[in-house]
C-alpha positions in Angstrom: 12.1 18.4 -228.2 15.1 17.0 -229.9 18.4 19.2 -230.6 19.7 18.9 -234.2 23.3 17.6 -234.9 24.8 21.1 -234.7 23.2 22.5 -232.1 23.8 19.0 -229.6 27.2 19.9 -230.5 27.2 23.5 -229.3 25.6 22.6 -226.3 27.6 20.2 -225.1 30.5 22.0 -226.1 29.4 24.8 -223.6 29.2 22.4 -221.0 32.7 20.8 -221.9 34.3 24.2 -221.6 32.1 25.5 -218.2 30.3 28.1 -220.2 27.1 26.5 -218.2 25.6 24.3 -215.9 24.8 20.7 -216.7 21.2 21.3 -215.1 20.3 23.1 -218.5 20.2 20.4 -220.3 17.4 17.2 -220.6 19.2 13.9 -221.5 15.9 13.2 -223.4 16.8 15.8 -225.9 20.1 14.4 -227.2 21.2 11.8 -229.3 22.1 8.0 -228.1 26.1 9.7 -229.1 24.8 13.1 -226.6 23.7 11.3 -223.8 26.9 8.9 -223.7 28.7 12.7 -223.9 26.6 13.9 -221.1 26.9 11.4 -218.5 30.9 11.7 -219.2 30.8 15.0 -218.2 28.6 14.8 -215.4 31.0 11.8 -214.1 33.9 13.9 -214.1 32.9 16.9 -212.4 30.4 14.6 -209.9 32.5 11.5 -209.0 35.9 13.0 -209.4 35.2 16.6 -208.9 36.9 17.9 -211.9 36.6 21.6 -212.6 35.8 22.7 -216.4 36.9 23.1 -218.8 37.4 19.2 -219.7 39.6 17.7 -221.8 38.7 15.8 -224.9 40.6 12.5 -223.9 39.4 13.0 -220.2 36.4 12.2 -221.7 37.2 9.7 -224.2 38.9 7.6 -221.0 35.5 8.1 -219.0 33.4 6.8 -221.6 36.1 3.5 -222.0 36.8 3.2 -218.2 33.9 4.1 -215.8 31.1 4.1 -218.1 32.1 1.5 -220.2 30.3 3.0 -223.1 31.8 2.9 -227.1 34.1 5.9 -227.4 34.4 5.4 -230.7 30.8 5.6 -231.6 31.0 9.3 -230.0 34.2 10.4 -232.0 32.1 12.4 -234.4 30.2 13.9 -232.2 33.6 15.2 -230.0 34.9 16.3 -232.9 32.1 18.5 -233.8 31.9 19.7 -230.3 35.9 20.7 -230.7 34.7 22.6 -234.1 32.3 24.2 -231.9 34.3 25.5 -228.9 37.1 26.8 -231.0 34.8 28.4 -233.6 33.0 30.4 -230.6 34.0 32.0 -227.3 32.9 30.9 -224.2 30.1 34.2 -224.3 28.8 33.0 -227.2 27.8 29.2 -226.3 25.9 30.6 -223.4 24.1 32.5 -225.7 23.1 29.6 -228.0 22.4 27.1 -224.9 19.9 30.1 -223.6 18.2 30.0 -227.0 17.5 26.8 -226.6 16.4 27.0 -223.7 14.2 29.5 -224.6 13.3 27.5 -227.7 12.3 24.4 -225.3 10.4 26.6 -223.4 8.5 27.6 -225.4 7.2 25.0 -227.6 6.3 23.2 -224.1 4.7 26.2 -222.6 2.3 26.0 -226.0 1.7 22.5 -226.0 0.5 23.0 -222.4 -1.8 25.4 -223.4 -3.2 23.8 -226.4 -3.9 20.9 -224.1 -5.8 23.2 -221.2 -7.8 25.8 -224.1 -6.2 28.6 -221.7 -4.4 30.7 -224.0 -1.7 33.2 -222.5 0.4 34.5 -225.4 2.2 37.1 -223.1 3.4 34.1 -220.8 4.9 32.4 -224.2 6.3 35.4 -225.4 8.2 35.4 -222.5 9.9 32.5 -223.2 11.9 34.6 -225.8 12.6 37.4 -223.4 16.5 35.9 -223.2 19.2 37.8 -220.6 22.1 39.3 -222.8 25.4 37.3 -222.3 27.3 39.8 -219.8 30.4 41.3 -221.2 33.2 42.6 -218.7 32.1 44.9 -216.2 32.3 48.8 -216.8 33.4 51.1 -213.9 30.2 53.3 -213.1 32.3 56.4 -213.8 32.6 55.7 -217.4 28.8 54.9 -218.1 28.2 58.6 -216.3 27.3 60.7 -219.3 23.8 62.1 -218.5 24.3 65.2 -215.2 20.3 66.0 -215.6 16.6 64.1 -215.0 15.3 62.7 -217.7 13.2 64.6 -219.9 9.9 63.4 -222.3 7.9 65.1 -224.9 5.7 67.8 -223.3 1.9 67.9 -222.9 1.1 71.8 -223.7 -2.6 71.3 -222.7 -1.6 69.9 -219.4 1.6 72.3 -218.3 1.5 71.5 -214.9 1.3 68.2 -214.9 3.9 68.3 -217.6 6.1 70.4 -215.6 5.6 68.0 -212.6 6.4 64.8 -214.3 8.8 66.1 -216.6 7.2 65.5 -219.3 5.4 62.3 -220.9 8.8 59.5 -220.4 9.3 56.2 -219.0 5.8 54.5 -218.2 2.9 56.1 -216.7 -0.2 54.6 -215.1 -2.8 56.5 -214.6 -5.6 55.5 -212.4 -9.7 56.1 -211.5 -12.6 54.8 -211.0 -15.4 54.3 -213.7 -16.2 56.9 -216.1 -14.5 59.0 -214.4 -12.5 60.9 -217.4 -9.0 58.3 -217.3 -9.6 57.4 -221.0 -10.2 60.9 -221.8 -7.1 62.7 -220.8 -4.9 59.5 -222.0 -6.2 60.7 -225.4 -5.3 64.0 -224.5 -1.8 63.0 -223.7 -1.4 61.5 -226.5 -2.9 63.8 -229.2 -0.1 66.5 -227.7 2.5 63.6 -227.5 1.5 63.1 -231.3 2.8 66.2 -232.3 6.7 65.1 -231.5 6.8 61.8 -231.9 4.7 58.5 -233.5 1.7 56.7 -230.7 0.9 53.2 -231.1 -2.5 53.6 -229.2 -4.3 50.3 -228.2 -7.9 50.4 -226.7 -9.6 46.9 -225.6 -12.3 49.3 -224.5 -13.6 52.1 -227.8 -14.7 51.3 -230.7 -13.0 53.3 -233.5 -16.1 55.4 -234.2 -16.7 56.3 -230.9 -12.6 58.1 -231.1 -13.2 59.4 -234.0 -16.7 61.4 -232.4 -14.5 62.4 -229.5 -11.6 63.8 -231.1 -13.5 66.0 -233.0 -15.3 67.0 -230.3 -12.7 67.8 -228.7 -11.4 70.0 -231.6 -15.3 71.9 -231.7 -16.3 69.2 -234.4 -13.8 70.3 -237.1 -13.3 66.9 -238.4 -10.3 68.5 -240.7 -8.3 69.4 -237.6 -9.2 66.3 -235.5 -7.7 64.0 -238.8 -4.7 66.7 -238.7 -4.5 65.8 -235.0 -4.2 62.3 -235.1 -2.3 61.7 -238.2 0.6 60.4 -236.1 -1.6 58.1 -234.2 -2.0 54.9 -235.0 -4.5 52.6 -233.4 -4.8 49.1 -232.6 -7.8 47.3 -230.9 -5.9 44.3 -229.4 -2.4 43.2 -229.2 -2.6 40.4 -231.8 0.2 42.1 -233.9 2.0 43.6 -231.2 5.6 42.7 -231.8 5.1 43.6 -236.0 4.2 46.8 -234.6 6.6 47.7 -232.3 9.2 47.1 -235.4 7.3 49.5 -237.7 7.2 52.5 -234.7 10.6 52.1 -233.3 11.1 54.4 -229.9 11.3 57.2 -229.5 7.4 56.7 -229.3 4.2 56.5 -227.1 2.0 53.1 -226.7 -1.3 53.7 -224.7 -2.8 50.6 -223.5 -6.4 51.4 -222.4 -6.7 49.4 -220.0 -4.0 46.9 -218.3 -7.1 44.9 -217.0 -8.0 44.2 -220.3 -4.7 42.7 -221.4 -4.8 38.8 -222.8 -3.7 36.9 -219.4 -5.5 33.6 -219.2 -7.6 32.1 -216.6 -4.9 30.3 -214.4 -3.7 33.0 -212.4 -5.2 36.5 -213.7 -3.0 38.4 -211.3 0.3 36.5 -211.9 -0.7 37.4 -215.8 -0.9 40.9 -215.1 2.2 41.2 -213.4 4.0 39.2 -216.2 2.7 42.0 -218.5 3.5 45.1 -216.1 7.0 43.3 -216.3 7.4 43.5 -220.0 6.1 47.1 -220.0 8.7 48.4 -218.2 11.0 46.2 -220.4 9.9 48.7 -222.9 10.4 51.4 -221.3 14.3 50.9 -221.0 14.3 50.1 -224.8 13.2 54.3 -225.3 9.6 53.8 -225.6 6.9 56.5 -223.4 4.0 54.3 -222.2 0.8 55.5 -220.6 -1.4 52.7 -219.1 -5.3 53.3 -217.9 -6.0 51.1 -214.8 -9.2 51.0 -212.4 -8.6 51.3 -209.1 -10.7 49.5 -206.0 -13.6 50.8 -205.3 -12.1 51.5 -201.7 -9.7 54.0 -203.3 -12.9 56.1 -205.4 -11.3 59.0 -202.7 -8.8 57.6 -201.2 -5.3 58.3 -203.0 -2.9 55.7 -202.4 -0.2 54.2 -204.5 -1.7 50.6 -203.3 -5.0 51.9 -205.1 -4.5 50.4 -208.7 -6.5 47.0 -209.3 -5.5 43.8 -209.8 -1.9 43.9 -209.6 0.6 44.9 -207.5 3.4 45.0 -209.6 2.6 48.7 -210.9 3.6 49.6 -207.8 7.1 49.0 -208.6 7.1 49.1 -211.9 5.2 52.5 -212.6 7.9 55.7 -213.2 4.7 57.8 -213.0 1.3 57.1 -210.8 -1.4 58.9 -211.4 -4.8 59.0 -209.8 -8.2 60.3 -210.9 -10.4 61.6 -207.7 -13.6 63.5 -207.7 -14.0 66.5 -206.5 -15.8 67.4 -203.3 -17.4 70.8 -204.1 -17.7 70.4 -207.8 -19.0 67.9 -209.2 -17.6 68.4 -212.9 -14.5 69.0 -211.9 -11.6 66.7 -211.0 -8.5 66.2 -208.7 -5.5 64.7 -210.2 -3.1 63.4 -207.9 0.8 61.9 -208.4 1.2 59.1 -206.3 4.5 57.7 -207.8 6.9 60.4 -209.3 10.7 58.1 -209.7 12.4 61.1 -211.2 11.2 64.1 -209.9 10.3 65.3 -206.1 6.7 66.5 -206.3 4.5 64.1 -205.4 0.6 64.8 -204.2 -2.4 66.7 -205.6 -1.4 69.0 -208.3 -4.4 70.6 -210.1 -7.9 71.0 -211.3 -8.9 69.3 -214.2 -12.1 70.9 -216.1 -13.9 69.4 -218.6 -13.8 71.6 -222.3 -16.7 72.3 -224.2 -18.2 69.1 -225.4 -17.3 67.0 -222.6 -14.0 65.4 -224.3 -11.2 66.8 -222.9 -10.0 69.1 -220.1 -8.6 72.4 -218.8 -5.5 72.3 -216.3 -6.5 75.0 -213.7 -4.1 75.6 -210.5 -5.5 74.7 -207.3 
Protein backbone atom coordinates (compact mmCIF):
# COMPACT_ATOMS: atom_id res chain seq x y z
CA UNK A 1 0.00 0.00 0.00
CA UNK A 2 1.42 3.30 -0.99
CA UNK A 3 1.74 6.28 1.66
CA UNK A 4 0.39 9.65 0.38
CA UNK A 5 2.62 12.70 0.04
CA UNK A 6 1.91 13.96 3.57
CA UNK A 7 1.94 11.04 5.38
CA UNK A 8 5.66 9.75 3.47
CA UNK A 9 6.56 12.91 4.89
CA UNK A 10 5.57 12.32 8.53
CA UNK A 11 6.98 9.10 8.48
CA UNK A 12 10.18 9.69 7.45
CA UNK A 13 10.27 12.62 9.45
CA UNK A 14 9.88 10.28 12.61
CA UNK A 15 12.62 8.27 11.49
CA UNK A 16 14.87 11.53 10.77
CA UNK A 17 14.32 12.66 14.37
CA UNK A 18 14.56 8.81 16.09
CA UNK A 19 11.00 8.82 17.06
CA UNK A 20 11.18 5.10 15.49
CA UNK A 21 12.83 2.35 14.06
CA UNK A 22 13.70 2.08 10.40
CA UNK A 23 12.28 -1.60 10.48
CA UNK A 24 8.69 -0.06 10.41
CA UNK A 25 8.85 1.01 7.30
CA UNK A 26 8.60 -1.08 3.53
CA UNK A 27 10.63 0.75 0.89
CA UNK A 28 7.85 -0.51 -1.48
CA UNK A 29 5.55 1.85 0.05
CA UNK A 30 7.35 5.23 -0.70
CA UNK A 31 7.93 7.29 -3.40
CA UNK A 32 11.08 7.09 -6.01
CA UNK A 33 11.91 10.74 -3.64
CA UNK A 34 11.06 8.31 -0.15
CA UNK A 35 13.13 5.53 -0.95
CA UNK A 36 16.20 7.82 -2.01
CA UNK A 37 15.32 9.47 1.78
CA UNK A 38 15.23 6.07 3.30
CA UNK A 39 18.30 4.51 2.22
CA UNK A 40 20.11 7.98 3.41
CA UNK A 41 18.97 7.41 6.65
CA UNK A 42 19.65 3.88 6.96
CA UNK A 43 23.42 4.73 5.57
CA UNK A 44 23.95 7.02 8.25
CA UNK A 45 23.04 5.25 11.18
CA UNK A 46 24.34 1.66 9.53
CA UNK A 47 27.65 2.49 7.81
CA UNK A 48 28.67 5.43 9.91
CA UNK A 49 26.81 4.68 13.05
CA UNK A 50 25.16 7.99 13.52
CA UNK A 51 22.70 8.36 16.32
CA UNK A 52 19.27 10.35 15.56
CA UNK A 53 18.19 12.76 15.26
CA UNK A 54 19.80 13.50 11.70
CA UNK A 55 20.49 16.52 10.24
CA UNK A 56 18.93 17.79 7.10
CA UNK A 57 22.33 18.43 5.19
CA UNK A 58 23.78 15.11 6.74
CA UNK A 59 21.46 13.79 4.55
CA UNK A 60 21.54 15.96 1.57
CA UNK A 61 25.60 15.08 1.57
CA UNK A 62 24.71 11.25 1.75
CA UNK A 63 22.44 11.33 -1.05
CA UNK A 64 25.40 13.48 -3.23
CA UNK A 65 28.36 11.52 -1.80
CA UNK A 66 27.82 7.75 -0.93
CA UNK A 67 24.65 7.13 -2.65
CA UNK A 68 25.21 9.17 -5.48
CA UNK A 69 21.56 9.85 -5.88
CA UNK A 70 19.88 13.55 -7.08
CA UNK A 71 19.53 15.58 -3.89
CA UNK A 72 17.87 17.99 -5.60
CA UNK A 73 15.15 15.82 -6.83
CA UNK A 74 14.38 15.01 -2.91
CA UNK A 75 14.40 18.78 -1.79
CA UNK A 76 10.68 18.87 -1.69
CA UNK A 77 10.23 16.04 -0.01
CA UNK A 78 13.03 17.25 2.95
CA UNK A 79 11.34 20.19 3.20
CA UNK A 80 8.01 18.72 3.88
CA UNK A 81 9.53 16.31 6.27
CA UNK A 82 11.12 19.70 8.19
CA UNK A 83 7.28 21.07 8.09
CA UNK A 84 6.52 17.83 9.61
CA UNK A 85 8.98 17.43 12.58
CA UNK A 86 8.60 20.99 13.65
CA UNK A 87 4.80 21.01 13.34
CA UNK A 88 4.71 17.76 15.77
CA UNK A 89 6.57 16.36 18.77
CA UNK A 90 8.45 13.54 18.70
CA UNK A 91 5.09 11.59 20.67
CA UNK A 92 3.13 12.43 18.06
CA UNK A 93 5.02 11.02 14.88
CA UNK A 94 5.03 7.71 16.64
CA UNK A 95 1.65 7.94 16.83
CA UNK A 96 0.97 8.54 13.14
CA UNK A 97 3.82 5.87 11.96
CA UNK A 98 1.72 3.30 14.30
CA UNK A 99 -1.38 4.19 12.34
CA UNK A 100 0.05 3.27 9.51
CA UNK A 101 1.17 0.57 10.54
CA UNK A 102 -1.96 -0.35 11.65
CA UNK A 103 -3.53 0.88 8.42
CA UNK A 104 -1.01 -1.59 6.39
CA UNK A 105 -2.00 -4.18 8.52
CA UNK A 106 -4.83 -4.22 7.96
CA UNK A 107 -5.70 -3.93 4.50
CA UNK A 108 -3.08 -6.98 4.01
CA UNK A 109 -4.57 -8.94 6.79
CA UNK A 110 -8.08 -8.62 4.52
CA UNK A 111 -6.62 -9.22 1.28
CA UNK A 112 -5.23 -12.39 2.78
CA UNK A 113 -8.49 -13.46 3.81
CA UNK A 114 -10.37 -12.58 0.78
CA UNK A 115 -7.93 -14.66 -0.97
CA UNK A 116 -8.31 -17.95 1.49
CA UNK A 117 -12.59 -17.47 2.10
CA UNK A 118 -11.52 -17.68 5.95
CA UNK A 119 -13.00 -14.79 7.36
CA UNK A 120 -11.70 -13.69 10.93
CA UNK A 121 -12.95 -10.16 11.53
CA UNK A 122 -11.73 -10.11 15.25
CA UNK A 123 -8.04 -10.84 13.95
CA UNK A 124 -8.63 -7.57 11.58
CA UNK A 125 -9.97 -5.60 14.09
CA UNK A 126 -6.99 -6.06 15.87
CA UNK A 127 -5.09 -4.45 13.54
CA UNK A 128 -6.58 -1.17 14.90
CA UNK A 129 -6.03 -2.06 18.50
CA UNK A 130 -2.85 0.67 18.49
CA UNK A 131 -0.56 1.10 22.04
CA UNK A 132 -1.07 4.72 23.31
CA UNK A 133 2.15 6.80 22.76
CA UNK A 134 3.64 6.77 26.49
CA UNK A 135 3.79 10.10 28.12
CA UNK A 136 6.38 10.60 31.11
CA UNK A 137 6.21 8.16 33.77
CA UNK A 138 4.08 8.89 36.97
CA UNK A 139 5.40 7.92 40.49
CA UNK A 140 2.88 5.06 41.70
CA UNK A 141 2.18 7.19 44.70
CA UNK A 142 0.35 9.78 42.77
CA UNK A 143 -1.92 7.36 40.69
CA UNK A 144 -2.89 5.83 44.47
CA UNK A 145 -6.41 7.23 44.73
CA UNK A 146 -8.57 4.11 45.27
CA UNK A 147 -7.74 2.44 49.47
CA UNK A 148 -10.71 -0.32 48.72
CA UNK A 149 -11.55 -3.54 46.29
CA UNK A 150 -13.34 -2.78 43.53
CA UNK A 151 -16.94 -2.88 43.73
CA UNK A 152 -19.76 -3.85 40.68
CA UNK A 153 -23.47 -3.57 40.53
CA UNK A 154 -25.09 -6.20 42.85
CA UNK A 155 -27.08 -9.38 42.02
CA UNK A 156 -29.98 -9.32 44.76
CA UNK A 157 -31.32 -12.74 43.64
CA UNK A 158 -27.85 -14.18 44.03
CA UNK A 159 -26.49 -12.39 47.54
CA UNK A 160 -23.95 -14.81 48.13
CA UNK A 161 -22.45 -15.01 45.21
CA UNK A 162 -22.69 -11.31 45.07
CA UNK A 163 -21.15 -10.88 48.30
CA UNK A 164 -18.41 -13.29 47.27
CA UNK A 165 -17.34 -11.70 44.03
CA UNK A 166 -18.09 -8.33 45.03
CA UNK A 167 -20.52 -7.78 42.85
CA UNK A 168 -21.01 -8.27 38.98
CA UNK A 169 -17.26 -6.06 37.73
CA UNK A 170 -14.47 -6.73 35.63
CA UNK A 171 -15.14 -10.02 33.42
CA UNK A 172 -16.62 -13.08 34.49
CA UNK A 173 -16.65 -16.55 32.87
CA UNK A 174 -18.80 -18.79 33.98
CA UNK A 175 -18.53 -22.33 33.18
CA UNK A 176 -20.63 -25.98 32.79
CA UNK A 177 -21.42 -28.58 30.95
CA UNK A 178 -24.48 -28.99 28.59
CA UNK A 179 -27.81 -27.89 29.63
CA UNK A 180 -26.75 -27.66 32.69
CA UNK A 181 -28.46 -24.06 33.69
CA UNK A 182 -25.07 -21.61 32.54
CA UNK A 183 -27.36 -19.63 30.15
CA UNK A 184 -29.99 -19.51 32.71
CA UNK A 185 -28.39 -17.77 35.55
CA UNK A 186 -26.36 -15.41 33.01
CA UNK A 187 -29.86 -14.12 32.24
CA UNK A 188 -30.34 -13.88 35.75
CA UNK A 189 -27.38 -11.78 36.29
CA UNK A 190 -28.15 -9.69 33.95
CA UNK A 191 -31.91 -9.01 34.50
CA UNK A 192 -30.64 -7.80 38.20
CA UNK A 193 -27.59 -6.00 36.63
CA UNK A 194 -30.34 -4.32 34.33
CA UNK A 195 -31.77 -2.52 37.01
CA UNK A 196 -28.48 -0.18 37.58
CA UNK A 197 -27.05 0.02 34.55
CA UNK A 198 -27.63 -0.69 30.45
CA UNK A 199 -26.70 -4.83 29.06
CA UNK A 200 -25.69 -5.31 25.61
CA UNK A 201 -26.58 -9.11 25.72
CA UNK A 202 -25.34 -11.24 22.73
CA UNK A 203 -26.60 -14.91 22.29
CA UNK A 204 -25.14 -17.07 19.22
CA UNK A 205 -27.20 -19.75 20.96
CA UNK A 206 -31.38 -18.43 21.66
CA UNK A 207 -33.54 -17.38 19.51
CA UNK A 208 -35.40 -14.21 20.63
CA UNK A 209 -38.64 -16.06 21.19
CA UNK A 210 -37.30 -18.59 23.16
CA UNK A 211 -35.96 -15.30 25.81
CA UNK A 212 -38.76 -13.81 25.64
CA UNK A 213 -40.87 -17.43 26.95
CA UNK A 214 -38.18 -17.61 29.61
CA UNK A 215 -38.15 -14.29 31.07
CA UNK A 216 -41.62 -14.40 31.67
CA UNK A 217 -41.39 -17.52 33.11
CA UNK A 218 -39.32 -16.60 35.17
CA UNK A 219 -41.52 -13.62 36.32
CA UNK A 220 -44.72 -16.44 36.74
CA UNK A 221 -45.73 -15.53 33.11
CA UNK A 222 -46.57 -11.82 33.66
CA UNK A 223 -45.48 -10.73 30.39
CA UNK A 224 -45.99 -6.92 31.77
CA UNK A 225 -43.26 -7.38 34.37
CA UNK A 226 -40.89 -9.57 32.18
CA UNK A 227 -40.95 -6.37 29.40
CA UNK A 228 -40.50 -4.06 32.68
CA UNK A 229 -37.56 -6.33 33.47
CA UNK A 230 -35.69 -6.14 30.40
CA UNK A 231 -36.34 -2.72 29.26
CA UNK A 232 -32.62 -1.92 29.82
CA UNK A 233 -31.60 -4.96 27.94
CA UNK A 234 -30.70 -4.85 24.73
CA UNK A 235 -29.94 -7.91 22.57
CA UNK A 236 -27.89 -8.71 19.77
CA UNK A 237 -27.68 -12.23 17.96
CA UNK A 238 -24.16 -11.87 16.56
CA UNK A 239 -21.34 -9.37 16.72
CA UNK A 240 -21.77 -7.99 13.27
CA UNK A 241 -22.36 -4.39 14.74
CA UNK A 242 -20.27 -4.75 17.68
CA UNK A 243 -18.14 -1.74 17.68
CA UNK A 244 -21.59 0.75 16.66
CA UNK A 245 -22.83 -0.74 19.69
CA UNK A 246 -20.36 -0.37 22.10
CA UNK A 247 -20.54 3.61 21.15
CA UNK A 248 -24.30 3.71 21.77
CA UNK A 249 -23.93 1.84 25.54
CA UNK A 250 -20.84 3.45 26.76
CA UNK A 251 -19.58 1.65 30.25
CA UNK A 252 -20.58 1.63 32.89
CA UNK A 253 -22.47 -1.39 31.35
CA UNK A 254 -22.78 -5.27 31.15
CA UNK A 255 -22.11 -7.35 27.68
CA UNK A 256 -23.04 -11.13 27.97
CA UNK A 257 -21.63 -13.11 25.29
CA UNK A 258 -23.42 -16.56 25.39
CA UNK A 259 -21.03 -18.41 24.53
CA UNK A 260 -17.13 -17.59 23.85
CA UNK A 261 -17.12 -20.89 21.64
CA UNK A 262 -19.41 -19.47 19.49
CA UNK A 263 -17.46 -16.33 18.73
CA UNK A 264 -16.49 -15.60 14.79
CA UNK A 265 -12.68 -17.07 14.77
CA UNK A 266 -12.01 -18.59 11.48
CA UNK A 267 -10.84 -21.98 10.54
CA UNK A 268 -6.91 -21.51 10.68
CA UNK A 269 -6.30 -21.77 14.21
CA UNK A 270 -9.74 -21.92 16.24
CA UNK A 271 -7.84 -21.75 19.51
CA UNK A 272 -5.34 -18.91 18.59
CA UNK A 273 -8.89 -17.12 17.61
CA UNK A 274 -10.32 -17.60 20.79
CA UNK A 275 -7.54 -16.30 22.65
CA UNK A 276 -7.36 -13.19 20.39
CA UNK A 277 -10.96 -12.60 21.48
CA UNK A 278 -10.41 -13.44 25.39
CA UNK A 279 -7.61 -10.74 24.82
CA UNK A 280 -9.92 -8.02 23.60
CA UNK A 281 -12.45 -8.89 26.36
CA UNK A 282 -10.46 -8.02 28.94
CA UNK A 283 -9.44 -4.94 26.85
CA UNK A 284 -12.91 -4.02 27.73
CA UNK A 285 -12.89 -4.60 30.84
CA UNK A 286 -10.15 -1.89 31.69
CA UNK A 287 -12.20 0.61 29.49
CA UNK A 288 -15.31 0.28 32.56
CA UNK A 289 -17.36 -2.31 31.02
CA UNK A 290 -18.83 -5.63 33.36
CA UNK A 291 -18.66 -8.73 31.11
CA UNK A 292 -20.12 -12.19 31.79
CA UNK A 293 -19.01 -14.93 29.29
CA UNK A 294 -20.79 -18.57 29.13
CA UNK A 295 -18.13 -21.28 28.27
CA UNK A 296 -18.40 -25.20 28.10
CA UNK A 297 -16.15 -26.94 29.88
CA UNK A 298 -14.39 -30.66 28.89
CA UNK A 299 -16.29 -33.17 29.48
CA UNK A 300 -13.45 -34.38 31.92
CA UNK A 301 -14.35 -31.47 34.15
CA UNK A 302 -18.60 -32.39 34.25
CA UNK A 303 -17.41 -32.88 38.29
CA UNK A 304 -14.26 -32.01 38.37
CA UNK A 305 -13.70 -28.21 39.34
CA UNK A 306 -10.61 -26.87 38.08
CA UNK A 307 -9.70 -23.51 36.71
CA UNK A 308 -8.02 -25.55 33.67
CA UNK A 309 -11.74 -26.83 33.05
CA UNK A 310 -12.99 -24.10 30.55
CA UNK A 311 -12.87 -25.41 26.71
CA UNK A 312 -11.00 -24.44 24.10
CA UNK A 313 -8.83 -21.86 25.29
CA UNK A 314 -6.55 -21.31 27.76
CA UNK A 315 -6.32 -17.78 27.81
CA UNK A 316 -9.42 -17.39 30.27
CA UNK A 317 -7.29 -18.60 32.61
CA UNK A 318 -5.44 -15.50 32.83
CA UNK A 319 -7.58 -13.32 31.59
CA UNK A 320 -10.88 -14.20 33.65
CA UNK A 321 -11.28 -11.64 37.08
CA UNK A 322 -14.05 -14.10 38.01
CA UNK A 323 -14.35 -18.13 37.24
CA UNK A 324 -17.15 -19.70 37.69
CA UNK A 325 -18.10 -23.34 37.41
CA UNK A 326 -21.44 -25.13 37.13
CA UNK A 327 -21.34 -28.84 38.88
CA UNK A 328 -24.21 -31.17 39.48
CA UNK A 329 -25.16 -32.14 42.49
CA UNK A 330 -24.59 -35.53 44.00
CA UNK A 331 -27.66 -36.13 46.17
CA UNK A 332 -30.05 -33.96 44.27
CA UNK A 333 -30.44 -34.12 41.12
CA UNK A 334 -32.27 -30.59 40.49
CA UNK A 335 -30.10 -28.87 42.34
CA UNK A 336 -26.72 -27.37 41.62
CA UNK A 337 -23.13 -26.58 43.03
CA UNK A 338 -21.65 -23.40 42.03
CA UNK A 339 -18.10 -23.08 42.47
CA UNK A 340 -15.39 -19.92 42.15
CA UNK A 341 -12.43 -21.09 40.70
CA UNK A 342 -10.81 -17.63 39.91
CA UNK A 343 -11.76 -14.78 42.38
CA UNK A 344 -8.65 -11.72 41.34
CA UNK A 345 -10.09 -9.39 43.89
CA UNK A 346 -11.45 -11.01 46.61
CA UNK A 347 -10.06 -14.11 48.87
CA UNK A 348 -12.96 -16.68 48.81
CA UNK A 349 -12.46 -18.98 46.39
CA UNK A 350 -14.31 -22.65 46.34
CA UNK A 351 -17.88 -23.98 46.50
CA UNK A 352 -20.16 -21.32 47.73
CA UNK A 353 -23.85 -22.38 47.45
CA UNK A 354 -26.87 -24.27 46.27
CA UNK A 355 -28.47 -23.18 43.42
CA UNK A 356 -32.36 -24.25 43.01
CA UNK A 357 -34.30 -24.02 40.20
CA UNK A 358 -37.71 -21.48 40.68
CA UNK A 359 -40.97 -22.35 39.70
CA UNK A 360 -40.96 -22.84 36.01
CA UNK A 361 -37.60 -24.05 35.53
CA UNK A 362 -36.02 -20.57 34.47
CA UNK A 363 -34.14 -19.27 37.08
CA UNK A 364 -32.84 -20.06 40.56
CA UNK A 365 -32.78 -19.82 44.31
CA UNK A 366 -29.33 -19.13 46.18
CA UNK A 367 -29.60 -21.42 49.23
CA UNK A 368 -26.41 -21.70 51.77
CA UNK A 369 -24.70 -24.91 51.85
Amino acid sequence: MKLSYDLEAVVLAALQKGAAELEIVDEKELTKEGRQVFRALKFLRDKTRAEPPFATTSIIATLDGALDADAKASHPLLDRMTAAGEAHEAAELLSATRMKQALVALVNGANEQLATGDMDLNLLAESLELDEVAGELTPLSELMTVTTMPEGPPIPSLPLLSKATGGMQRLWVVGGPPGLGKSTLVMQIALDVAEQMPVLYVDFENLIEDLSARITSYFGGDIERAKRAAKNIFYRDDLTHIDADLKAIEPPALIVIDSIQNLPTGTKDRRAGLDRWMTRLKSLAKKGYALCVVSEVSRSSYQEVQLSAFKETGAIEYAAHVGIQLVECDDDEDALEIHIVKNRNRKYKGRISLLERTDGGWGFKEEML
